[in-house]
N, C-alpha and C positions, 0 to 999 in steps of 0.2 A: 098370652101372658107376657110376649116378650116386650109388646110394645106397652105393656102399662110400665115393665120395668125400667123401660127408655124415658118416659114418660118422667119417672120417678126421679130418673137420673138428672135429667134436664133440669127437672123444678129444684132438686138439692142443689146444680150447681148455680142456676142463679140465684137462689138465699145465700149460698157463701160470698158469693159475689158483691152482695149488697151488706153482709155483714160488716159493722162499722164500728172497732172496737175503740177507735178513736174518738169516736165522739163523745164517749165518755170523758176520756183523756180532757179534751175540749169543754166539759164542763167543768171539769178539775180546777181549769187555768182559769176558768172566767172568776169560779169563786176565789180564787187564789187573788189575781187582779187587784179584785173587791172589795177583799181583806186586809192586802196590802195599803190601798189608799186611803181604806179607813184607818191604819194605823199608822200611819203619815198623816193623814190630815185628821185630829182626832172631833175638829169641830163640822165637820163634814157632817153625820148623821142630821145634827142640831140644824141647820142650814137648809138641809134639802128638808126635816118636819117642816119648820117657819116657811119653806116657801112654799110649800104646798095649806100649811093653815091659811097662809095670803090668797087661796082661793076663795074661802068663806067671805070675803068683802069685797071680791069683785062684782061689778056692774056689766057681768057679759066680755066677752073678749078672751081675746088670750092674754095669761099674766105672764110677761117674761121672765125669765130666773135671772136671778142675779148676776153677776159677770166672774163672781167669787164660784159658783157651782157652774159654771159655763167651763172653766180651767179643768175643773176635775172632770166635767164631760169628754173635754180637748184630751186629757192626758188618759181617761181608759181608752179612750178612741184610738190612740197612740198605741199605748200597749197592747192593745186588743189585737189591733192589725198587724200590728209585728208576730204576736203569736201565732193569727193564719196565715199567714204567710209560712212562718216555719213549721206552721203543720200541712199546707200544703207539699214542702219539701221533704218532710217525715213521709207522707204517701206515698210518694214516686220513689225514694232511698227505700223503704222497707216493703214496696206493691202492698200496700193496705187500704183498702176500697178508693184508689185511683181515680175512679170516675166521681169524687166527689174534689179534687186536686183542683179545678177553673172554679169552683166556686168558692172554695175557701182564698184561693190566690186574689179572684176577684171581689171578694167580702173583703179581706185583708188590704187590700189598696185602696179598696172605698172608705175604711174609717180611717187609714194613714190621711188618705185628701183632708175627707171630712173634718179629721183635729187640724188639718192647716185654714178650712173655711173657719173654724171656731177663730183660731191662734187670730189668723189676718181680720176679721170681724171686729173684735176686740180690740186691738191693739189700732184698727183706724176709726174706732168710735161708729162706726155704721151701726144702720139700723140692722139689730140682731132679730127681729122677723121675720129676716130675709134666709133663716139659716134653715127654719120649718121645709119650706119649697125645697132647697136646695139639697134634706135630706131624704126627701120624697124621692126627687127626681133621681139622686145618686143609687138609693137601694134599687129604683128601677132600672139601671143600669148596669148595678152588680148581679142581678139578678139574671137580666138577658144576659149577658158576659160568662156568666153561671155556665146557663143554660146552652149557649151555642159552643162554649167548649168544653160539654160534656156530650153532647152532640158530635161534633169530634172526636174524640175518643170513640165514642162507641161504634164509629164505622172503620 
């Protein structure tokens, strides 16, 4: 009997362990975000319907969005990152599921960059095609980054 209750013991402390009351918190911020730019920018909804109705007459291909909903991409990107980041900081200041701390750090620096490929894209007239790749590649990189240092931690 003892060892079921060892057993028992074990399995409750890694569910606490992985409880993660934060991420709640983390969707809080994102709808917040959201809410925010849409009441800044109140033509924004209008903008992202049109350019998604601009798919009905596409001939195949990808349709690129306008450079007008590109900024507002740039700028959650921006905020976005700055929040994981301080909420990586919130984990380790209060030990609150810690071992999620490298991903949000390294989530949080990838859409910091990512609003600067947007910004520098933009602002040199390039071809903004190039930013699809570029966010593929970056998330697989926040991801592995994620990944090897929470791998860390846990030894």
């Amino acid at each position: 009997m003892s060892n079921y209750q060892s057993s028992l013991d074990s399995r409750n402390r890694y569910r606490n362990r992985r409880h993660d009351p934060l991420g709640v918190v983390s969707f809080g911020v994102f709808i917040i975000i959201l809410a925010v730019m849409q009441l800044s920018n109140p033509e924004l909804t209008s903008e992202i319907v049109d350019y998604f109705k601009s798919f009905e007459f596409a001939s195949g291909g990808i349709i690129l969005p306008p450079s007008g909903i590109l900024y507002h991409v740039a700028d959650f990107c921006f905020y976005f990152g700055i929040w994981l980041i301080i909420l990586g900081a919130l984990r380790v200041s209060f030990r609150i599921a810690e071992w999620r701390t490298p991903s949000n750090i390294a989530e949080g620096i990838f859409f910091i960059v990512f609003n600067y490929l947007i910004i520098d894209t933009l602002r040199t007239n390039e071809n903004v095609e190039i930013l699809l790749p570029f966010f593929i590649i970056g998330i697989g990189i926040a991801i592995i980054a994620g990944a090897i240092g929470q791998a860390l931690i846990h030894q």
